[in-house]
N, C-alpha and C positions, 0 to 999 in steps of 0.2 A: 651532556646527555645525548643520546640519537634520536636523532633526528624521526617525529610521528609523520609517516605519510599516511592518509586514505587510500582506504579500498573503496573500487567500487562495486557496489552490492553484487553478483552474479545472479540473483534471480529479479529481484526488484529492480536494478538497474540494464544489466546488461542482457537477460530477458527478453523481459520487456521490450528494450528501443529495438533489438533485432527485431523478434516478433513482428512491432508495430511496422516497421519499414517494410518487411516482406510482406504483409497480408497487403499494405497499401498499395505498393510496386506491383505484385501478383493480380489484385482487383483492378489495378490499371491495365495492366496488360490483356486481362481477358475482355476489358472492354475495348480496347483497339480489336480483338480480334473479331469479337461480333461486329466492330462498324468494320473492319476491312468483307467479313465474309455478307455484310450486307451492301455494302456498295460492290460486291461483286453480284450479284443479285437486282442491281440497280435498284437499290431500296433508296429511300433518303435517311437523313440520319446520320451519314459517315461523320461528317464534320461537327459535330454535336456531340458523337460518342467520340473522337479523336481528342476533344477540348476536357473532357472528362479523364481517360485516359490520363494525360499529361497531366490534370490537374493533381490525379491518384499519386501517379509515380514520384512528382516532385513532392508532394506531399512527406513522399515516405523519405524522401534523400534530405529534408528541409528537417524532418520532425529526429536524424540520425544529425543532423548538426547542431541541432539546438540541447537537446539534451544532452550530448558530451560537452557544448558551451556551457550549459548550466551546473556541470558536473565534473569542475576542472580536477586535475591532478592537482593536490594540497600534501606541500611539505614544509613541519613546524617544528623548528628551536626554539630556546629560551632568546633569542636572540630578532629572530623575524619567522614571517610566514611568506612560503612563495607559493604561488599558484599556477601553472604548467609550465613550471623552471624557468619561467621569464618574468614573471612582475612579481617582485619581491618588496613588500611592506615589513616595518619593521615597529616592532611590539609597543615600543616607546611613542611610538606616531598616532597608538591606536585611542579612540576619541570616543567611542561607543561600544559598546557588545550587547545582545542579548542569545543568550545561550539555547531558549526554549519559545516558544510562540509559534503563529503562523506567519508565514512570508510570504511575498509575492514571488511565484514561479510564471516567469513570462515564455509565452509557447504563441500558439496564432491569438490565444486572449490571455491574459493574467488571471490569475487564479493562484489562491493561500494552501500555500503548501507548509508542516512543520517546520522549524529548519532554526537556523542560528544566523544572523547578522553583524555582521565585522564593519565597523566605519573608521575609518583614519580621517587623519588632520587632513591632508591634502581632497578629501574630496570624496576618494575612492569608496567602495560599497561595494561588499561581497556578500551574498547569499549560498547556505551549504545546508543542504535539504536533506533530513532522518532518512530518507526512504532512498534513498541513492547509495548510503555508502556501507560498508559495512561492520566499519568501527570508529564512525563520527563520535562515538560517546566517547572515547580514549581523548580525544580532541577537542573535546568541552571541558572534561575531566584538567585536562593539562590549563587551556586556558583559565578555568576556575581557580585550579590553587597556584598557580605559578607567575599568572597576567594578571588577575586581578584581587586574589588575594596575599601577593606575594611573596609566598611558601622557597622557602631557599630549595628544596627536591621535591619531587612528585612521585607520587604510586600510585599504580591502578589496578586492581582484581578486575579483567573482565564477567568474572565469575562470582562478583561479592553478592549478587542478588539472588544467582540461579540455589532454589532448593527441593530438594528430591527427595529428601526422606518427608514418612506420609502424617499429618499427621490427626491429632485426636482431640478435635474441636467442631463446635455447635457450627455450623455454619446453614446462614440464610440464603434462598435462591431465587434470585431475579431472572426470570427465562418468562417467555410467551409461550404461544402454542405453534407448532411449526407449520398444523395443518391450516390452521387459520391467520396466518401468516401470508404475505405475496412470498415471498422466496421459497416459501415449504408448499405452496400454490401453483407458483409455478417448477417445482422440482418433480410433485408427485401426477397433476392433473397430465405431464405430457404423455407417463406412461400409462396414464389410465385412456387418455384418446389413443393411443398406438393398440393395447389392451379391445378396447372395444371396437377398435376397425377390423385387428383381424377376428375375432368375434364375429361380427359380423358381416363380413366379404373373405371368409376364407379362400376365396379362389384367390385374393395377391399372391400369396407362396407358389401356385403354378406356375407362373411366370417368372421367376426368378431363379439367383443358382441357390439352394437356402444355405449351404456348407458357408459359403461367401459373405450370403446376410447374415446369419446368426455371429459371422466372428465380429463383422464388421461393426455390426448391431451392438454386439455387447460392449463393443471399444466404446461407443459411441453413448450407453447409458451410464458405463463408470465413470466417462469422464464427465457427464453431467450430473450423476449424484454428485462426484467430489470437489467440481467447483461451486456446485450453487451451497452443500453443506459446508464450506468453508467459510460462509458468509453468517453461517446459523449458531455461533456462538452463544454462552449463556457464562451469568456469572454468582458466582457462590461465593460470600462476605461473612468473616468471623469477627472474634476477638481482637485477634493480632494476625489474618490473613486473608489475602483475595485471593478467590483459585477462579481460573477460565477452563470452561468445558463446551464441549460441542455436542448438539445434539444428535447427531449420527454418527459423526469420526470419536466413536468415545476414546479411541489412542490418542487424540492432541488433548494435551493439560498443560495447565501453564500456573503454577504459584507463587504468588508474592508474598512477601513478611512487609505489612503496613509502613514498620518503621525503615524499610527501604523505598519506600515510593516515594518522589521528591512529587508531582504532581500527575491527573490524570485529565483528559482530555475526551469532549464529548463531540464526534467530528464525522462529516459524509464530504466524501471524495468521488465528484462525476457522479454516475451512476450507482455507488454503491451502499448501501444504508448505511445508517449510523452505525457509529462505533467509538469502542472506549481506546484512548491509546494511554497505555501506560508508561509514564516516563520516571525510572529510578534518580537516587540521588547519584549512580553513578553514569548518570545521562543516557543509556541504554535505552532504546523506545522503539517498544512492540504497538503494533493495532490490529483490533479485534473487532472485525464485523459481528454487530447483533441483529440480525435482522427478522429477530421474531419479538424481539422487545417492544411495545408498546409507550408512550411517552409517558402513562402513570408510572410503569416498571422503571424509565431514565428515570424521572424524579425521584422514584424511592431509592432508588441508588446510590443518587446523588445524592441526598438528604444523611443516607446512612455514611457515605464518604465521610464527609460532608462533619458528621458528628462525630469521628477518629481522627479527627486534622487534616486530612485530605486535600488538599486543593484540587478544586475541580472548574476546568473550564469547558466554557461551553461554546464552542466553535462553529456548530452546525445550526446552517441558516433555517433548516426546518423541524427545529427542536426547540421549544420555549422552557426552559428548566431555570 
């Protein structure tokens, strides 16, 4: 067979860590520049904001090696698995697996991240996290029928789950309210303080260019409508389907057929609220920020999972379900 390698994810992964290292390097550097233009000034300070500085930038160069460490290149036969074309383990050797749970993702603290778990005889422990690559389920998929259930060939539809046509069933909906909500809180209250300042001190727009505010202005409300509603998902439970919808992007939908879900997951990451992650039987695993959900709304959820065979875990530290 040929040989499966990982992708790694282009938004989720590689993203991301660019992102992260530029805004850090960038916030570094403007703070050197305010301590250099205040010790030119004879202010004090330099050496305070110089410490800070360095702290930012290494930051950013520390947080681009740790995450391509945690996100090695993985290439797998029926044969062994290697991990950035130098450490090569071989399938026979292997002593553990689990394919789904959280793991520990070691960065300045550890912290449980999705992911799958590889241990060998010799010692070795490798971690390979959902959210890094882009066809880790191909790579579960393989280990499952081939390593541990010893399947003479393997097949995989990336597509066995995705469904598009619409259909015609009772479906319940678990959603909050977005105005009463923090994320629908804070989406809507910042345009209403912008709203009522120029209201009331219409002299701001004399002083500015407005052609320049209004572009810039407007760059600047789409892109906080469509992050924070990205976070405002709801979910709708039938017979024999979950479908995910959002409260403002009504374009993102996302449907499941029940009897393709191998488990679901009840989980908050950093600063972000709870959310459901959906994992197929064909290892594939989406997550879905709910952040107008309320925790009676998780447990009715849950409960309804719950009562179609569902498995449902509960990962997040500030959710009792």
């Amino acid at each position: 067979m040929n040989p499966i390698i990982l992708r790694r994810h282009p938004l989720k992964f590689y993203f991301f860590i660019f992102s992260l290292a530029l805004f850090c390097c960038a916030l570094g550097a403007l703070i050197l520049w305010v301590g250099v233009r205040s010790a030119e000034r004879r202010e004090n300070g330099f050496i305070t904001m110089t410490a800070f500085s360095l702290f930012f930038i290494v930051l950013g160069i520390f947080s681009l090696y740790k995450y391509f460490r945690n996100a090695p290149i993985v290439k797998a036969d029926q044969y062994q698995v290697t991990f950035n074309d130098t450490d090569a383990c071989r399938w026979e050797d292997l002593e553990k697996v689990e394919l789904t749970g959280k793991q520990p993702f070691r960065y300045l603290f550890s912290y449980q991240m999705e992911g799958m778990i590889l241990q060998f005889r010799n010692g070795k422990v490798k971690y390979l996290f959902d959210d890094f690559y882009a066809n880790l389920g191909e790579m579960k998929s393989f280990i499952q029928q081939v390593i541990v259930n010893k399947q003479a060939t393997f097949a995989y539809n990336e597509h066995a789950a995705d469904v598009q046509a619409p259909v015609s069933e009772t479906f319940a909906a678990y959603k909050g309210n977005q105005f009463t909500s923090l994320r629908g809180i804070m989406l809507w209250s910042l345009y209403a303080i912008i709203a009522v300042m120029f209201i009331l001190r219409p002299g701001y727009l004399e002083h500015i260019n407005v052609p320049k505010f209004v572009f810039f202005f407007s760059l600047f409300c789409i892109g906080w409508y469509y992050v924070n509603s990205l976070l405002m998902n709801y979910f709708l439970l039938s017979e024999h389907y979950l479908a995910i919808r959002n409260h403002n992007l009504f374009w993102k939908k996302k449907l499941y057929r029940l009897e393709d879900i191998k488990e679901v997951t009840v989980e908050t990451q950093g600063k972000m609220p709870n959310s459901l992650r959906v994992i197929t039987k064909d290892f594939k695993s989406s997550v879905f920020p709910a952040g107008t959900l309320n925790d009676k709304r998780w447990l009715a959820l849950k409960d309804s999972l719950k009562s179609k065979g569902i498995e449902v875990r509960n990962d997040s530290p500030f959710l009792s379900i």
